[in-house]
C-alpha positions in Angstrom: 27.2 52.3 48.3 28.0 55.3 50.5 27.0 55.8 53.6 27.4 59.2 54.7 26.4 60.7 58.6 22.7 62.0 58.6 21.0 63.5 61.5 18.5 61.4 63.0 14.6 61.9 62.7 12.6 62.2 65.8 11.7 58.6 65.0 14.9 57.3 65.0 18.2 56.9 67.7 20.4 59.8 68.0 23.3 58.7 69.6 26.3 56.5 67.8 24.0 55.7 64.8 25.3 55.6 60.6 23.0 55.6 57.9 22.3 55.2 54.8 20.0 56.8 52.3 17.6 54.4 50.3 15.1 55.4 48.2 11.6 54.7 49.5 10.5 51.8 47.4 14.1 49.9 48.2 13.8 50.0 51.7 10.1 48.9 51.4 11.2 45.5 49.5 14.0 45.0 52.5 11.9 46.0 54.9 9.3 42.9 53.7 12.0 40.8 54.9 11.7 41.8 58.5 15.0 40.5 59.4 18.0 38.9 58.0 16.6 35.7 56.9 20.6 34.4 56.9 21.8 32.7 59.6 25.5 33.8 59.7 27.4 31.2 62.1 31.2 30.4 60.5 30.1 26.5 59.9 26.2 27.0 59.6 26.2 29.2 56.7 28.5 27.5 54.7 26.4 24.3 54.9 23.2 26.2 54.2 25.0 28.0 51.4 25.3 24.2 49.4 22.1 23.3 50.4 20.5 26.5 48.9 22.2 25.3 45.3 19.4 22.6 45.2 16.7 23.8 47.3 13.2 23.9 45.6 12.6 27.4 46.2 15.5 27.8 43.4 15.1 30.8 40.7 17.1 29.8 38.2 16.3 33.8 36.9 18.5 34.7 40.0 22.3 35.2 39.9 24.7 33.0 41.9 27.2 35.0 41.8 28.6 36.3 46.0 30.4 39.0 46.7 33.3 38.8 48.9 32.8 41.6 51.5 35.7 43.8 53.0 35.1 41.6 56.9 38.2 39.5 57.3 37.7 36.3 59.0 38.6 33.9 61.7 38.5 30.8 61.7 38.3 28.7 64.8 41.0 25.5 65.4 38.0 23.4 64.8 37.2 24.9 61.0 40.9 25.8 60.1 40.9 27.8 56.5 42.0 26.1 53.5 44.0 28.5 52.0 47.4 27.0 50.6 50.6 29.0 50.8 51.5 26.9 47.2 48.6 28.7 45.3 49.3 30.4 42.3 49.0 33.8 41.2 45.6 32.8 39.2 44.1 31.9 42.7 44.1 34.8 44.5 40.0 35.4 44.1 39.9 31.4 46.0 42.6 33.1 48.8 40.7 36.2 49.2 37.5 34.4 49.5 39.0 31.9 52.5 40.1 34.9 54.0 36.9 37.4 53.9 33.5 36.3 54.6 31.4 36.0 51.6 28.1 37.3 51.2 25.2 35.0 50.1 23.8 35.3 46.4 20.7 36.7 45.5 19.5 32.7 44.8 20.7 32.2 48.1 19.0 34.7 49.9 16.1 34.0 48.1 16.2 30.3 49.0 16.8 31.8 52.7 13.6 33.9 52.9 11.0 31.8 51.3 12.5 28.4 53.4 11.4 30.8 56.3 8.1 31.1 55.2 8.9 35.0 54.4 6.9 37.0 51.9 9.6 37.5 49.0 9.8 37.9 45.4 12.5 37.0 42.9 12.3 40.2 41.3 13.5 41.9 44.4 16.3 40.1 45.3 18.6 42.2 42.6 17.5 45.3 45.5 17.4 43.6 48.7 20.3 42.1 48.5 23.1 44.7 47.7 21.3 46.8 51.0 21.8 43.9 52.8 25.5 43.6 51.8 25.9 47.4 52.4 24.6 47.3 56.3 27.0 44.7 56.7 30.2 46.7 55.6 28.4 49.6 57.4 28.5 47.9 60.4 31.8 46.5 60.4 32.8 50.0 59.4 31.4 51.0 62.7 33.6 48.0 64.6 36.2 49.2 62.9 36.2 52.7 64.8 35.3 51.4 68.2 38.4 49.2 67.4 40.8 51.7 66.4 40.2 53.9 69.2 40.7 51.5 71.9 43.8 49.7 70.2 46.7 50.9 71.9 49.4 49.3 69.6 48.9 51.1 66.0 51.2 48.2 64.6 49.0 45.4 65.6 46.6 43.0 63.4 43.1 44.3 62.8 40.1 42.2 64.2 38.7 39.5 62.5 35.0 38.6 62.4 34.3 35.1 64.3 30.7 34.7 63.3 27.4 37.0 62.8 24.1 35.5 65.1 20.9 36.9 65.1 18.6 37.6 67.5 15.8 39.9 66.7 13.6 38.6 69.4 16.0 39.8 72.2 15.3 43.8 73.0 18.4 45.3 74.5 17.8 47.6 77.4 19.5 50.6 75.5 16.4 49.6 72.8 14.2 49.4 75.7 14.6 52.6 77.0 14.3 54.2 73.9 11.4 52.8 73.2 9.7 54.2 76.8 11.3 57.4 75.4 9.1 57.1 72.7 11.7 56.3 69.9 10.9 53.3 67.4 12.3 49.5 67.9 15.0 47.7 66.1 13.7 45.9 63.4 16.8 43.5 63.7 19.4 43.0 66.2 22.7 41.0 65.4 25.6 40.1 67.8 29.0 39.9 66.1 32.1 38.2 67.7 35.4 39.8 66.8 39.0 38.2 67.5 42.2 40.2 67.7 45.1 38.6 66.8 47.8 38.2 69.3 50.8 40.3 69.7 54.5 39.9 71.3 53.1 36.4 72.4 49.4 37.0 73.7 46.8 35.0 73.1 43.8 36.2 70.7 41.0 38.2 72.7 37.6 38.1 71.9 34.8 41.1 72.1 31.2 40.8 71.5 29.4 43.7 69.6 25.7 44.4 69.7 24.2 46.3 66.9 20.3 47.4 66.6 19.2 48.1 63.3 16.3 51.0 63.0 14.1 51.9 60.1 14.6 55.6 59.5 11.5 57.5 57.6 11.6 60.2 54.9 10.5 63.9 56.5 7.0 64.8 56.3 7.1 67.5 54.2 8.8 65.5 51.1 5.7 62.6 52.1 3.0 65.7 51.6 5.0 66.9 48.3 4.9 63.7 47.0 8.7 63.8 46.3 11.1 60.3 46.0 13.2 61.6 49.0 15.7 59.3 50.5 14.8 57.3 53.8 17.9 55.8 56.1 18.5 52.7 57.7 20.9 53.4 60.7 22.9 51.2 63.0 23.8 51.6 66.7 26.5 49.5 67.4 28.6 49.1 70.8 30.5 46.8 72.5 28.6 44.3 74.7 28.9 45.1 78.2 29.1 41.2 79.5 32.5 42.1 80.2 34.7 44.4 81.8 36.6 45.5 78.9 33.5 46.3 76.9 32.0 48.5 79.6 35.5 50.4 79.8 35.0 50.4 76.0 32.0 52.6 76.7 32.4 54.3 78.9 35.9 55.9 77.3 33.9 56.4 74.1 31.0 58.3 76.5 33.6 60.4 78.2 35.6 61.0 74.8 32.5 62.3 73.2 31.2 64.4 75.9 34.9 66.5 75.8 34.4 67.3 72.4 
């Protein structure tokens, strides 16, 4: 899925958001979720992932097949990968799984939503799922840019994603504001740890991202034509500013933007 630049509706943040258009009746099955049902911590989620493979809510109509997403990952000392330098050719898939998170299946995600007491059907799994899947690559598509124009050695490693945690009940004050401004909520806020690799004998450094997901809504004149126009999802995502770095992270990117 593509997920090309739109301009914001009044409803919606205007300021470092993505989208991407989703047809009405899509977003309404996602949005019946209310949040990621997933709990994506590096140990956590494999765990729940096995579980899931016997788990009564089980639709055996459902594929288990996961889709290995472009986020490379780290793994901690504690939770070392198992990726063998002696594999075969015939293993790559294995090696390229070890080495990218993997994104649950639609059995999975269905086991996650109704073991949460969420409203869900089978049916729409096939639909929620792949728009789940595509906000994630959207948003590490967004890391990916804060990243690059911050990195001051072209030659080093590119970041690698730590873990994914969840935490829709905590309003950030960039959120809050825009909500006394009389923009809309998130519907879902995730933080994401990133890891950059060390270079010329430094140690790996850590940054914290915040990203606020929004419901975007289709115009008003395509609702009173009754037209199937496309509504967005977009993303606001930032460095956290717990640290020094990720203010100065900021703050560049707010200068950088106001010169252009």
């Amino acid at each position: 899925m593509v997920w090309p630049f739109s301009t914001p509706t009044a409803g919606a943040p205007q300021a470092d958001a993505s989208a991407c258009p989703v047809d009405h009746a899509s977003r309404a099955r996602w949005e019946e979720q209310k949040k990621c049902p997933v709990d994506h911590t590096a140990r956590e989620t494999l765990m729940e992932a096995a579980k899931n493979q016997a788990s009564t809510a089980r639709d055996s109509s459902l594929s288990q097949d996961r889709e290995v997403s472009s986020i490379p990952r780290y793994y901690l000392s504690e939770e070392s990968a198992t990726v063998d330098s002696s594999h075969s050719p015939k293993d790559t898939a294995i090696e390229e799984r070890e080495s990218h998170w993997v994104y649950p299946s639609p059995e999975q995600f269905y086991s996650a939503v109704r073991r949460k007491n969420h409203n869900a059907r089978a049916e729409d799994m096939n639909v929620v799922v792949p728009i789940h899947n595509a906000v994630n690559e959207e948003a590490w598509r967004r890391i990916l840019d804060w990243e690059k124009k911050w990195q001051k050695d072209p030659s080093a490693p590119g970041p690698q994603l730590v873990n994914f945690v969840g935490r829709p009940r905590d309003v950030t004050w960039r959120a809050w504001m825009r909500g006394l401004a009389g923009y809309q909520m998130p519907f879902d806020r995730h933080d994401w740890t990133i890891v950059r690799p060390g270079t010329q004998g430094e140690p790996p450094r850590s940054m914290r991202y915040i990203i606020d997901f929004y419901a975007g809504r289709a115009s008003s004149s395509s609702e009173l034509m009754g037209q199937a126009q496309p509504v967005s999802f977009f993303l606001d995502v930032r460095p956290a500013p717990s640290t020094v770095e990720g203010i100065a992270m900021r703050v560049h990117r707010l200068f950088h933007d106001m010169s252009l």
